[in-house]
C-alpha positions as CSV (number, residue, x, y, z in Angstrom):
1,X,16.5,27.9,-12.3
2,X,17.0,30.1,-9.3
3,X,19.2,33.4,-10.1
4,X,22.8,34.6,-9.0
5,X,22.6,35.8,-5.3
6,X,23.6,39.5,-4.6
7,X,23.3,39.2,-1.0
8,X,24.6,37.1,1.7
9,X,20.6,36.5,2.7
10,X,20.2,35.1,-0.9
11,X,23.4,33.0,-1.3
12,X,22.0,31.2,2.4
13,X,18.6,31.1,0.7
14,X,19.9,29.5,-2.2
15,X,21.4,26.8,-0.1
16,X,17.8,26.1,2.1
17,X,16.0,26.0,-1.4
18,X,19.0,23.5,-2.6
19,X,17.7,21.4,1.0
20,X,13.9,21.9,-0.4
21,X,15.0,19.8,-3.6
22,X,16.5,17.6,-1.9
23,X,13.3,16.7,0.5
24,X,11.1,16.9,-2.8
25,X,13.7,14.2,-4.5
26,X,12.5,11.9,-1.0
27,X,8.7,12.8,-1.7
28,X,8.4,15.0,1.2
29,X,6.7,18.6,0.8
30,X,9.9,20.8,-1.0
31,X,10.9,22.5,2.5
32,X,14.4,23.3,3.3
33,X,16.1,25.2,6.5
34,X,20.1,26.2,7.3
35,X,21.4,27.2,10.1
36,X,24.3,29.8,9.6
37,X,26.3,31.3,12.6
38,X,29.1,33.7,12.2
39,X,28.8,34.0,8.5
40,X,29.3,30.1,8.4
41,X,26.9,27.0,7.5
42,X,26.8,25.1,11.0
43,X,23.2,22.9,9.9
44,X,21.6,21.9,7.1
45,X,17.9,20.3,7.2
46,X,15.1,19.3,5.2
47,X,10.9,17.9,5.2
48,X,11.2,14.5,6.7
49,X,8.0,13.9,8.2
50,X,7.2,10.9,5.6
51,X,10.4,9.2,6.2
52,X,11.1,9.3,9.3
53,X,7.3,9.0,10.3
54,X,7.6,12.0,12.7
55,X,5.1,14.5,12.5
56,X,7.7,17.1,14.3
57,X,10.5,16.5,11.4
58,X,9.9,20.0,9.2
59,X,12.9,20.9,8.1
60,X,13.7,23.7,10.6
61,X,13.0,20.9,13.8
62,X,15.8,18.9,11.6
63,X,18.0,22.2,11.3
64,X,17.7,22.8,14.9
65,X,18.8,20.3,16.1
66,X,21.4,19.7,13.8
67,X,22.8,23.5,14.9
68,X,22.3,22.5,18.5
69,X,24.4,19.5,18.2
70,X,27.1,20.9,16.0
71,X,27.2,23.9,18.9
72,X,26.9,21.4,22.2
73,X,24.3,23.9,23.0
74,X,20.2,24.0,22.8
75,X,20.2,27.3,22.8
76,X,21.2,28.9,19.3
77,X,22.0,33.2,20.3
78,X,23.6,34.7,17.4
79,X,22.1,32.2,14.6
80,X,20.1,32.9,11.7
81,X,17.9,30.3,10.4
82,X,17.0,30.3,6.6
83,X,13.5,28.3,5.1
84,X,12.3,28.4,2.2
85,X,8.3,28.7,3.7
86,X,7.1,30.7,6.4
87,X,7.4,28.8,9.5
88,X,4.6,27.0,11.3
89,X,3.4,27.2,15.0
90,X,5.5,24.5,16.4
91,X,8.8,25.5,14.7
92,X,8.2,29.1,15.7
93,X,8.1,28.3,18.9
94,X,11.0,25.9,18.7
95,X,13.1,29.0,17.2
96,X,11.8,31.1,20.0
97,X,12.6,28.8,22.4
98,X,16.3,27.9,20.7
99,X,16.7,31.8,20.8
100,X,17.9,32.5,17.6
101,X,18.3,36.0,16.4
102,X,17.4,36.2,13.4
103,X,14.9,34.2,10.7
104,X,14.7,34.4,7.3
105,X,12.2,32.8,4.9
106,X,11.1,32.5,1.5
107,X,7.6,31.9,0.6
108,X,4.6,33.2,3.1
109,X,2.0,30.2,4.2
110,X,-1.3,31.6,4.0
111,X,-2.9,28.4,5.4
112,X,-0.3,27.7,8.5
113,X,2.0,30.3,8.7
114,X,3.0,31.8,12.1
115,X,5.2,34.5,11.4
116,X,2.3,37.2,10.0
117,X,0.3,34.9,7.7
118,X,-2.0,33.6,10.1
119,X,-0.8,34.6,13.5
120,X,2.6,35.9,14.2
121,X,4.2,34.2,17.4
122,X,7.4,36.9,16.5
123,X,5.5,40.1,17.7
124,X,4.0,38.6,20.9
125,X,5.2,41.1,23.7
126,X,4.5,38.7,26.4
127,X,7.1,36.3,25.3
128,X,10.7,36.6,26.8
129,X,13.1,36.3,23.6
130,X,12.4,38.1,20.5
131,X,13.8,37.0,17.4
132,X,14.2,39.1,14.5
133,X,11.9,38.4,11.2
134,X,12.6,38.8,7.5
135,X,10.2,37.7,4.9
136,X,10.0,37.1,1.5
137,X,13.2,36.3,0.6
138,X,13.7,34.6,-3.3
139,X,9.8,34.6,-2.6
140,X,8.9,33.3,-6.6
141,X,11.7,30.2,-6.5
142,X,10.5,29.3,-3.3
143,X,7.2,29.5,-4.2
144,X,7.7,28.3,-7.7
145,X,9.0,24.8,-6.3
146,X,6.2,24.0,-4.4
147,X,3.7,25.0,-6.9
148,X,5.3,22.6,-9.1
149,X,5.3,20.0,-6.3
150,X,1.4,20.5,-5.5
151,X,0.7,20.8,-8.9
152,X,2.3,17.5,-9.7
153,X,0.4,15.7,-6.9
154,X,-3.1,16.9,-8.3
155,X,-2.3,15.5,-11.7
156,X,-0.2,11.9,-9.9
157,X,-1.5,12.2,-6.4
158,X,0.3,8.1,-6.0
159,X,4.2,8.8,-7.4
160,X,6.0,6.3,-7.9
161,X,8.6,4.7,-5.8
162,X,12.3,4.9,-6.9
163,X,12.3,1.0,-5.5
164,X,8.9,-0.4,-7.8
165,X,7.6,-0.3,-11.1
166,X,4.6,0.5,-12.6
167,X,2.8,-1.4,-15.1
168,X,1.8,1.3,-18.0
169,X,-2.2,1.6,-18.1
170,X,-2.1,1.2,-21.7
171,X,-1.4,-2.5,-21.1
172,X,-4.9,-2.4,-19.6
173,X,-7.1,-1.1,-21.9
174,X,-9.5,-3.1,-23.8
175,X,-9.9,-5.6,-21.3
176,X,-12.6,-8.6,-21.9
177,X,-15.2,-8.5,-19.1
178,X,-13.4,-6.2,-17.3
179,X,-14.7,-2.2,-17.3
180,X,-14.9,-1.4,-13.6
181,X,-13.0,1.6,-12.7
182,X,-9.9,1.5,-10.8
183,X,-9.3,3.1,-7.5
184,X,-6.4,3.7,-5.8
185,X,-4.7,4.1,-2.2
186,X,-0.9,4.6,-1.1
187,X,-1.2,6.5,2.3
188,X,-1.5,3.1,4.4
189,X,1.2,3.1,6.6
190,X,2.6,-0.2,5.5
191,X,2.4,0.8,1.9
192,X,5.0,4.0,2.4
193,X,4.0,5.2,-0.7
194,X,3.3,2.4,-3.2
195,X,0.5,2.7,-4.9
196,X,-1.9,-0.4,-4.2
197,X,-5.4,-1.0,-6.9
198,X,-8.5,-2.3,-5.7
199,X,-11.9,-2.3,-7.3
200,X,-14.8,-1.0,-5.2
201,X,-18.2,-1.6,-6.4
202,X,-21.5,-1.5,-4.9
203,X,-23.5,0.2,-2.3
204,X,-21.2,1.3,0.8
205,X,-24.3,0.1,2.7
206,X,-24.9,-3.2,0.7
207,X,-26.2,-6.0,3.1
208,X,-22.6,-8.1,2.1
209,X,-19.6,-6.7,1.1
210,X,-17.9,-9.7,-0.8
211,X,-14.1,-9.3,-0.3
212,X,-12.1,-10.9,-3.2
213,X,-8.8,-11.9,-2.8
214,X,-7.0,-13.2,-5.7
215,X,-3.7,-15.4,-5.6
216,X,-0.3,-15.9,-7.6
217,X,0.1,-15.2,-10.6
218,X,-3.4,-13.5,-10.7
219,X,-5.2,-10.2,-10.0
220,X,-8.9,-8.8,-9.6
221,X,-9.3,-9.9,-13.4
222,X,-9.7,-12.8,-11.8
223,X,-13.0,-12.0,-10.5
224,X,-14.3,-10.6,-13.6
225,X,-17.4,-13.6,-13.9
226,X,-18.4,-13.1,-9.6
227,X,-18.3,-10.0,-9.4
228,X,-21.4,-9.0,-11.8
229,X,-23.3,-11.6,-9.3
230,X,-22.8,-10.0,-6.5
231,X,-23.5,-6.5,-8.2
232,X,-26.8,-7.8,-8.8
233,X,-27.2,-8.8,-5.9
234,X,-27.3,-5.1,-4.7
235,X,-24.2,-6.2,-2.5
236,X,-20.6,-4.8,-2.5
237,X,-17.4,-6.3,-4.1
238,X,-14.0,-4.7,-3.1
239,X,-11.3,-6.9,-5.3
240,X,-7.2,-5.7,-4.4
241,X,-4.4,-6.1,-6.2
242,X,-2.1,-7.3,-4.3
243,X,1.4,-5.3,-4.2
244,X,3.1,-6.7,-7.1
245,X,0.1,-7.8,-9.3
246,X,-2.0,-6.6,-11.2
247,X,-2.4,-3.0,-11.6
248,X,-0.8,-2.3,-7.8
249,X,3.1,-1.0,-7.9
250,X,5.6,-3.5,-8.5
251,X,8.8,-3.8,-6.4
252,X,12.5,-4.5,-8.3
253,X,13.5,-6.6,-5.2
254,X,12.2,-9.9,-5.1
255,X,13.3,-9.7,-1.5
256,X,10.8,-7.1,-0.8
257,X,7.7,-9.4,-0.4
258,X,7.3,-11.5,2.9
259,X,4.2,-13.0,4.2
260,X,4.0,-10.5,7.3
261,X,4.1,-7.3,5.1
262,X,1.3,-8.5,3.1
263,X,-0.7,-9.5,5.3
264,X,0.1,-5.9,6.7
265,X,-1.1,-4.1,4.1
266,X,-4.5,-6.4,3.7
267,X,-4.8,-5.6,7.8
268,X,-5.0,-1.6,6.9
269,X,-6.8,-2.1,4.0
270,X,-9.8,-3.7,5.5
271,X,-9.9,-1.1,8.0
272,X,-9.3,1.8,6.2
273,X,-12.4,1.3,4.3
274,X,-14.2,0.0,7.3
275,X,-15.2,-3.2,5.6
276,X,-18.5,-4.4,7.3
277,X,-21.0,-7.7,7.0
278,X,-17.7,-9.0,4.9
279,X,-18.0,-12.2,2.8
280,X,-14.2,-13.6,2.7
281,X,-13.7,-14.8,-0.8
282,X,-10.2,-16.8,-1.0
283,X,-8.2,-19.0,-3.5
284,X,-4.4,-19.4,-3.5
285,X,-2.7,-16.7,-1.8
286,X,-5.8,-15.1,-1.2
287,X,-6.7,-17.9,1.3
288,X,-2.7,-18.4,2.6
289,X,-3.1,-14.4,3.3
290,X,-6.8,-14.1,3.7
291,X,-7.2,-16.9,5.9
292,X,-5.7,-15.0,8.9
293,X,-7.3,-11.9,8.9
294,X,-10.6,-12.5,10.3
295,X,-9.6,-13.3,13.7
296,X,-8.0,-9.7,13.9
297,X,-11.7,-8.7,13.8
298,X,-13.9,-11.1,13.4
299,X,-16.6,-8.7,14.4
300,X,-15.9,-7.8,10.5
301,X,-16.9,-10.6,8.7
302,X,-19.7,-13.0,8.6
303,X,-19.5,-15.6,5.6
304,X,-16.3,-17.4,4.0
305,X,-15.7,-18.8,0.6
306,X,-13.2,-20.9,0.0
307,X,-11.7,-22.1,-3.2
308,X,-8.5,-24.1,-3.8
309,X,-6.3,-22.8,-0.9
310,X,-4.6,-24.3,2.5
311,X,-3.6,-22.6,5.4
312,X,0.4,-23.3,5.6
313,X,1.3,-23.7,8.9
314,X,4.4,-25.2,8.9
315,X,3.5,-28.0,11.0
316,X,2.1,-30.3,8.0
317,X,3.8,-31.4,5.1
318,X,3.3,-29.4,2.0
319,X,1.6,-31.0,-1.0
320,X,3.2,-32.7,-3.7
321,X,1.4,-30.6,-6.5
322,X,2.6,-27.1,-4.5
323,X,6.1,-28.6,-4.4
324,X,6.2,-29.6,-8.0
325,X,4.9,-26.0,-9.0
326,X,7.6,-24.2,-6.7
327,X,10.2,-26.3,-8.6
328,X,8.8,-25.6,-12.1
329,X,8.7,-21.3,-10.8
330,X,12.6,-21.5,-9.5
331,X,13.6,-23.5,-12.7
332,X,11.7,-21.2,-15.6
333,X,11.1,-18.2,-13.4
334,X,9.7,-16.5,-17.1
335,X,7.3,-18.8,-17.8
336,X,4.3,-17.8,-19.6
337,X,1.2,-16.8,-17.2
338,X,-0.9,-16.1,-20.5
339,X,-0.6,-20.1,-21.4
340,X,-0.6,-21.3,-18.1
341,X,-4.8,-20.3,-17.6
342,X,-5.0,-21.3,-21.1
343,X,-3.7,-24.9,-20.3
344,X,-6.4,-25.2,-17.5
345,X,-9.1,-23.3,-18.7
346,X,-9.4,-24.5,-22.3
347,X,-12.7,-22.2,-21.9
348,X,-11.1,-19.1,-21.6
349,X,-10.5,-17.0,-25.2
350,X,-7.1,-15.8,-26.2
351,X,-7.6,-12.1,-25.3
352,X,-8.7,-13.2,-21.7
353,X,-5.6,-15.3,-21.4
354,X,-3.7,-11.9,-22.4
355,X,-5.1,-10.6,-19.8
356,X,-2.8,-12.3,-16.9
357,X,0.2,-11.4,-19.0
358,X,-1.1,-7.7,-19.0
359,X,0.4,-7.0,-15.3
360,X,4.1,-8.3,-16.6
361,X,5.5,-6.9,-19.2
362,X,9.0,-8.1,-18.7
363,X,11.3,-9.7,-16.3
364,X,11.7,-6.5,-14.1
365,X,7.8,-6.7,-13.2
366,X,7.8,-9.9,-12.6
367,X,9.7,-10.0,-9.0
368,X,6.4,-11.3,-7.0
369,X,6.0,-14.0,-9.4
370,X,9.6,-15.4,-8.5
371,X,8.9,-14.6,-4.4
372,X,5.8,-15.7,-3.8
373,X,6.2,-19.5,-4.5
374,X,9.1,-19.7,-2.1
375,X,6.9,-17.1,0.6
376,X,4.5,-20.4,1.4
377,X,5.8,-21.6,4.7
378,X,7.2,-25.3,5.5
379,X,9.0,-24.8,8.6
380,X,7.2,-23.9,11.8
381,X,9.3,-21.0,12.0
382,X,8.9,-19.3,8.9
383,X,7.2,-16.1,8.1
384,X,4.3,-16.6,8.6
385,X,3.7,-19.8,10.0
386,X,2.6,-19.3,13.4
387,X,0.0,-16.4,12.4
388,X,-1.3,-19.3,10.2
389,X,-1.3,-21.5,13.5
390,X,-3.2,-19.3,15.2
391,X,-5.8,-18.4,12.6
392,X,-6.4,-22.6,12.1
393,X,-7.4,-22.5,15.7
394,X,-9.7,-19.3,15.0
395,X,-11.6,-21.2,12.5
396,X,-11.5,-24.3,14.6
397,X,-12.8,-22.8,17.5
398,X,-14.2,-19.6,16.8
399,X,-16.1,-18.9,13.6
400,X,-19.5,-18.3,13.6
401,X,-20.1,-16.9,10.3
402,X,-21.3,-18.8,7.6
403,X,-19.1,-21.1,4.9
404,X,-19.4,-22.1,1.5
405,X,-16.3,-24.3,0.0
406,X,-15.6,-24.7,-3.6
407,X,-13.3,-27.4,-4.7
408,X,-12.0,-27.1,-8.8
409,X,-11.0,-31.1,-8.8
410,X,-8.7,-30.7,-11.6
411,X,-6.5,-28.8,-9.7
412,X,-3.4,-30.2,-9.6
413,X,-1.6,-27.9,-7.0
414,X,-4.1,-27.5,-4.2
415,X,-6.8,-30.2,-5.1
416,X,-9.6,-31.9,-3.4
417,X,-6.9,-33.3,-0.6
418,X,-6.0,-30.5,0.4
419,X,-9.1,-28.8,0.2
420,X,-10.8,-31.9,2.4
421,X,-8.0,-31.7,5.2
422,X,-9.0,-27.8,5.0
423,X,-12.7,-28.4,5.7
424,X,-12.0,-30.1,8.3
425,X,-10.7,-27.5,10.2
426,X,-13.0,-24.7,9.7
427,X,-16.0,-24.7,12.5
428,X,-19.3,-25.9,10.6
429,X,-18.3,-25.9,6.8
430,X,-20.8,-28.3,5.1
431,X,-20.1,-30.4,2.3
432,X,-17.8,-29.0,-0.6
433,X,-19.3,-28.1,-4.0
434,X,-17.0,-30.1,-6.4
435,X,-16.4,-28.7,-9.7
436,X,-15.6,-31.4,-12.1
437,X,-14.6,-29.0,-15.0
438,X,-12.7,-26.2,-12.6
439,X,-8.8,-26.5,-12.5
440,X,-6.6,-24.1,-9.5
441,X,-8.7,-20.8,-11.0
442,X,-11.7,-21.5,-9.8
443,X,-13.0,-18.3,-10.2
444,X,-12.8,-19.1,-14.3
445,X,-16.1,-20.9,-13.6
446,X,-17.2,-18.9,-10.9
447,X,-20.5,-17.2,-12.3
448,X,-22.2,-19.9,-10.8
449,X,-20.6,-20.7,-7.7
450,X,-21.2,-16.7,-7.2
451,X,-25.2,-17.7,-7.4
452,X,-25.1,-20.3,-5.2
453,X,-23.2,-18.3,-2.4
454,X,-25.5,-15.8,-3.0
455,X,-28.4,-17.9,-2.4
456,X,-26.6,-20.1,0.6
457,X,-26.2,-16.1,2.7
458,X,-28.9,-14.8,1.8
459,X,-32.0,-17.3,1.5
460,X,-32.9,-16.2,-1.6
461,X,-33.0,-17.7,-5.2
């Protein structure tokens, strides 16, 4: 708690440092400026640089130009700025330039600081306006919040969202089959700050990097039978949650997720970690979404394999199985995940059945689930629909990487049909491997498919 001020510079501190909370209550660095002129308040402003993705938006730029407006003037004579850290170069110079007379701040920056930290643009004598400096004003509360700020982003360097959930890792732990450790990102500029999980496993430099993209109501768990294939393999795997699965951040608003965004984010991810000599694993929504990213860079990716999945370009009817399971999602929205793999995958023990329940703990968790069966598009304009146009053509007309296609034929959503009129559109896929005993989840039975794609890419045994 910041104490009683006993001078007019303090009670104007106290009011920046109010502005700091504020920007630290938006996740921006705790920085706040006002702008006081005649013994009055004329400007408030705060950090902004997240939000408003401007790198110029410290809180004194914000300030500025809030003074400047309130005064129908740019230039600020006879106004005192308050902020709670030393100012950087480019709002120094803003100040300069805005000619204010005075500035006062809190907390010195040893790492940026331009008024006597680092450099001081304040004592230049070449410069034509001089603007008086005062320092170290309610120094520890200034420095004391963003302390407690940094310190908090060492120990949760992903917080979390005011708008998403968060699955608790406990609901995680003790996993069959699955002990890889979890990374995380949240910096991608579609993300804004939710936290997405992917596993990364492998050498960086592995001959194939298989990407796994899993489908709804899955996750990377889903992978837990290919993955050790490819490992010894000496190859990569790099398996996402998508946002709203698994162990990714979870958004209340079932409104949230569209088609585009998604694909977004799967867009930044692949180049953020400069996926190379990629294998394109897809089933479900990991081949509706998957499906169009390789003609973004096709210079990326070199073999495909599909498993039960279609490319929904609104200019073919859907299939009866995906319409019946849309109707069964929008009339029992709640239904059980856990006993819908245990009713096609008879295989599969109870604790790995668990395991797709694990992501949902109730209804609030659960708004992908509810979206994503009503995401697949019918129409030829819906979201999503022409990118998927445009991506059939790609594999129609220009893939040259090598395919493998994987049919579970007692799938009763996206079955052989559908996986036949898919074939048919992607430039040199051979014959389908049909998997008598496989349901939708292909990848329940994938240790062996994971062999032969192996084998297929590489030539070996």
């Amino acid at each position: 708690m910041t104490r009683p001020a006993t001078s007019i510079d303090e009670r104007f501190m106290l009011l920046a440092l109010a502005q700091a909370e504020a920007a630290q209550r938006a996740g921006e660095i705790p920085v706040g400026a006002v702008v006081v002129k005649d013994g009055a308040v004329i400007a408030v402003g705060h950090n902004a640089p997240i939000q408003g993705h401007d790198p110029t938006a410290h809180a004194e730029i914000m300030a500025l130009r809030a003074a400047a407006q309130a005064l129908g003037n740019y230039r600020l004579e006879g106004c005192t700025l308050y902020v709670t850290l030393e100012p950087c170069a480019m709002c120094s110079g803003a100040m300069l330039h805005a000619r204010l007379e005075r500035v006062v701040f809190g907390a010195p920056d040893p790492k940026t600081g331009a008024a006597g930290s680092v450099v001081n643009l304040f004592t230049q004598p070449e410069l034509n306006h001089h603007t008086q400096v005062l320092g170290g004003m309610l120094e520890n509360e200034c420095a004391h919040l963003l302390r407690a700020f940094f310190k908090e982003r060492r120990v949760n360097p992903h917080p979390l969202r005011d708008d998403a959930l968060r699955t608790p890792d406990a609901a995680f732990a003790n996993l069959p089959g699955y002990p890889w450790t979890p990374k995380h990102l949240s910096d991608l500029p579609s993300l804004d700050g939710l936290r997405l999980h992917y596993l990364d496993e492998g050498p960086s430099d592995a001959p194939i990097t298989w990407l796994c993209l899993h489908g709804n109501p899955a996750w990377s768990y889903l992978y837990r039978h290919m993955i050790p294939v490819f490992l010894a393999a000496g190859h990569r795997v790099v398996a996402p949650d998508l946002i709203g699965f698994g162990k990714s951040d979870k958004p209340k608003k079932d409104g949230f997720h569209t088609f585009g965004w998604h694909r977004r984010v799967l867009l930044e991810f692949v180049e953020r970690l400069d996926l190379q000599r990629v294998a394109l694993v897809v089933q479900d929504w990991g081949g509706l979404l998957g499906l169009t990213l390789p003609m973004a860079a096709p210079e990326r990716y070199a073999y495909l394999l599909v498993m039960n999945t279609t490319l929904a370009t609104g200019d073919a009817p859907l299939s009866p199985g995906f319409l019946a399971w849309r109707e069964m999602c929008a009339k029992k929205p709640d239904f059980d995940v856990a006993r819908l793999f245990a009713r096609g995958n008879p295989q599969m023990s109870e604790a790995e059945c668990a395991a797709y329940n694990a992501p949902f703990p109730d209804a609030g968790h659960r708004a992908a689930l509810r979206a994503f069966p009503a995401m697949v598009p019918e129409q030829g304009n819906d979201d999503g629909a022409a990118i998927s146009r445009e991506a059939r053509i790609f594999w129609q007309t220009r893939w040259a990487g090598q395919s493998l296609m994987a049919i579970g034929q007692k799938d009763p959503v996206l079955g052989e049909p559908v996986m036949r009129a898919l074939a048919s559109q992607i430039r040199g896929c051979p014959a389908p491997l049909l998997l008598p005993e496989a349901g939708h989840f292909v990848q329940e039975h994938g240790a062996g498919l994971a062999r032969d794609a192996v084998t297929r890419f590489t030539g070996t045994n």
